[in-house]
N, C-alpha and C positions, 0 to 999 in steps of 0.2 A: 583484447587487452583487459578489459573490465572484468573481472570476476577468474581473471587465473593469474594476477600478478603480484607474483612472489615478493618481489620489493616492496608493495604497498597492503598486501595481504596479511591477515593474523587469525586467531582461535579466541574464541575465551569461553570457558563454561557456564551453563545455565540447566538447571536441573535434568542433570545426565545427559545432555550431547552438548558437543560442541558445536556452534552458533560461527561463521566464517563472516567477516569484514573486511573491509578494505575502506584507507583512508588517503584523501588528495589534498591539497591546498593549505591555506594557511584564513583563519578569519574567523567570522559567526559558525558557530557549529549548524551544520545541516544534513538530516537525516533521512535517505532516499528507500523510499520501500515500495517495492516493485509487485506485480501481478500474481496470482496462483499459476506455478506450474513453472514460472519466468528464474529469474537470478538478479543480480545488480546490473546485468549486463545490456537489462532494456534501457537503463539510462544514460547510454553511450551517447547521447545527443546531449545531456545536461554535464554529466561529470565535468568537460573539459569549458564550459562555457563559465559556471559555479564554483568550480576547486581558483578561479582568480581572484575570489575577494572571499570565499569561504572556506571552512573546514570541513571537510566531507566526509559523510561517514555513511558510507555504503555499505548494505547489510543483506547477505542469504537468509531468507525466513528459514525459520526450521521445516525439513522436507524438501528443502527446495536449494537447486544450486551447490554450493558444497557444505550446505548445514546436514548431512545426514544424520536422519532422523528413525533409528527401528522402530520405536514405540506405535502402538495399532491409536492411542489416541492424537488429535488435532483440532486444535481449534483458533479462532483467533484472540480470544483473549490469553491465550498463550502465548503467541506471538508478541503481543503487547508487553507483554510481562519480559518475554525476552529480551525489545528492546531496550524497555526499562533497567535492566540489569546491566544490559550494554553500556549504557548513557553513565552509569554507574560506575561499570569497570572503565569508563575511559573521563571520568572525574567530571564529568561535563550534567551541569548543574541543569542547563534548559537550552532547546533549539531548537531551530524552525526546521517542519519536514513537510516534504512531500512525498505522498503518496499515490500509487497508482490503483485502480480497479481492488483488487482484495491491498495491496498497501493502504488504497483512502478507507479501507473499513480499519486496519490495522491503525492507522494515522488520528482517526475518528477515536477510538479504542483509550487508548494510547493516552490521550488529551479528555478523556473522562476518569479511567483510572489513574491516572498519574500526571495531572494537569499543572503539575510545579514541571514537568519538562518539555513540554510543549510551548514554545513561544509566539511563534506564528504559526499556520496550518495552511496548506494546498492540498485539496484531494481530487481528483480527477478517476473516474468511470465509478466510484463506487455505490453502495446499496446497504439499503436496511434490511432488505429479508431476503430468505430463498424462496420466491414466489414469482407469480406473474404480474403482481404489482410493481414488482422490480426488474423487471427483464420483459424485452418483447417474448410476444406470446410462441413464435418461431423459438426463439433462443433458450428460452425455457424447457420448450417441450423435447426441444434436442439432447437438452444438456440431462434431462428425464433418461432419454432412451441410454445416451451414452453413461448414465450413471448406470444404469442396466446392465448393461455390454460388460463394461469393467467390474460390475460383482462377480459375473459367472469365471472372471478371468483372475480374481484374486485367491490365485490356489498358491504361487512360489511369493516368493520376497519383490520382485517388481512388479507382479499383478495387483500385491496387496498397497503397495505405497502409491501406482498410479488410481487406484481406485480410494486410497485415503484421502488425495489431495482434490481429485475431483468431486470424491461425495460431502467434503465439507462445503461447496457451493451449495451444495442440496438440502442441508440443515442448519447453516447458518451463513450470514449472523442473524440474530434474533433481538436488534434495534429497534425500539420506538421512538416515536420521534421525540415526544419530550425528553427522551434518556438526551438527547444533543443540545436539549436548554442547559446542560453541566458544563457545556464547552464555554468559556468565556476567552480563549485568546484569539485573536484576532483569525480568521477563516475564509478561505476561497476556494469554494467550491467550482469546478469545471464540469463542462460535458461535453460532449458532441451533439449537433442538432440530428444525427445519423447514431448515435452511440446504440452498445445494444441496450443502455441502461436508458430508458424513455426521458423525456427531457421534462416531463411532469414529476419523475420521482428526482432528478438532482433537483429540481425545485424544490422539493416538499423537504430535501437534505438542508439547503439554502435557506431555507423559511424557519428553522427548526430551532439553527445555531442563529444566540441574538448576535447579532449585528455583523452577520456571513455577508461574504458580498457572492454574489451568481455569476458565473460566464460562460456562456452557451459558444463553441464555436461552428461556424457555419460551415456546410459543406464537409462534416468531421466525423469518424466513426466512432470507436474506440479509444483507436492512439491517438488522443489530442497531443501527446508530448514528443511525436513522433511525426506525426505527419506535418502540425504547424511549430516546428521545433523551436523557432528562433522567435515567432511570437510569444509562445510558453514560456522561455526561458527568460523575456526582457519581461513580460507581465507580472509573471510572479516574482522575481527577482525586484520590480518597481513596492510587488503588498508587501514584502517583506521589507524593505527599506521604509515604507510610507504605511504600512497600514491601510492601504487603500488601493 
């Protein structure tokens, strides 16, 4: 349902492609931005729990979903900028978002560049660099070879887009930490005590933003918002309301 529905779905431009949304509910605007490679459609567990007291505004990154993207470049301060324009075309002055894994870089992004639209902040699985400070040393070295594989494979138009989206984990983002002392609205960072993102570096995300709050969840990999859905959902649903 999430990301192919025509009654709820729309376009709007942003330097030359067109950028796919989809919006539910009625309330505080909130802005969901979902994983590299993923659509709006990972947040099938929040949409329907959030569109009751909020305005949802569910967004394909460009590349991804039905944002097609031909252009050979990608990055996420692009993305940023997208939603920024988004938030724009749909007159919405500031709002709380969540993001997931490349969304919480995007989400992170977002709330440094353009920090009148960011009102509150959830990010969950993301990272400051493409390195092994940022990733177990397994999942790095994987994501290594498989950026590999997929060069040798970018000869037509889908070998060159799966290897666009995958090689931008390989070169960025390029965060430090003090660039997240810029963030001043309110911040809740997540992880999994299991994620592939080590639980020392959402630390170091947590520490970075003044006055972030941390929440490790136990027993969790990646998809914090998926596997503990209905915790995720009333948790950050409570910082947004309370700040806390």
């Amino acid at each position: 349902m999430y990301g192919n529905n025509r009654s709820a779905g729309h376009y709007f431009k942003s330097r030359g492609i067109k950028i796919y949304y989809e919006t539910y509910g009625k309330g505080r605007p909130l802005l969901l931005l979902h994983g590299n490679g993923g659509s709006m459609a990972a947040f099938k567990h929040q949409i329907p729990y959030f569109a009751r007291h909020y305005h949802i505004i569910a967004v394909d990154s460009r590349a991804q979903g039905k944002s097609a993207d031909p252009q050979d470049s990608l990055s996420y301060d692009m993305m940023a900028d997208d939603f920024d324009a988004l938030l724009d075309h749909l007159h919405v002055k500031s709002c709380d978002v969540i993001g997931w894994s490349d969304g919480g870089i995007d989400g992170l992004l977002l709330a440094i560049r353009h920090p009148d639209k960011v009102k509150a902040l959830a990010v969950t699985g993301a990272n400051l660099a493409p390195d092994s400070s940022a990733f177990g040393s397994k999942e790095y070295n994987d994501m290594l070879a498989e950026d590999a594989r997929l060069k040798k494979l970018a000869v037509d138009a889908k070998g060159k887009h799966d290897y666009k989206l995958l090689h931008l984990m390989v070169v960025e983002p390029r965060l430090k930490p003090e660039d997240l002392k810029q963030i001043h609205c309110p911040t809740l960072v997540i992880g999994g005590d299991h994620d592939l993102i080590p639980t020392h570096h959402t630390m170091l995300i947590a520490e970075s933003i003044p006055g972030a709050y941390l929440w490790i969840l136990p027993d969790s990999g990646h998809d914090t918002l998926i596997k503990y859905n209905n915790d995720f959902n009333h948790r950050v649903d409570r910082f947004f309301r309370e700040g806390k």
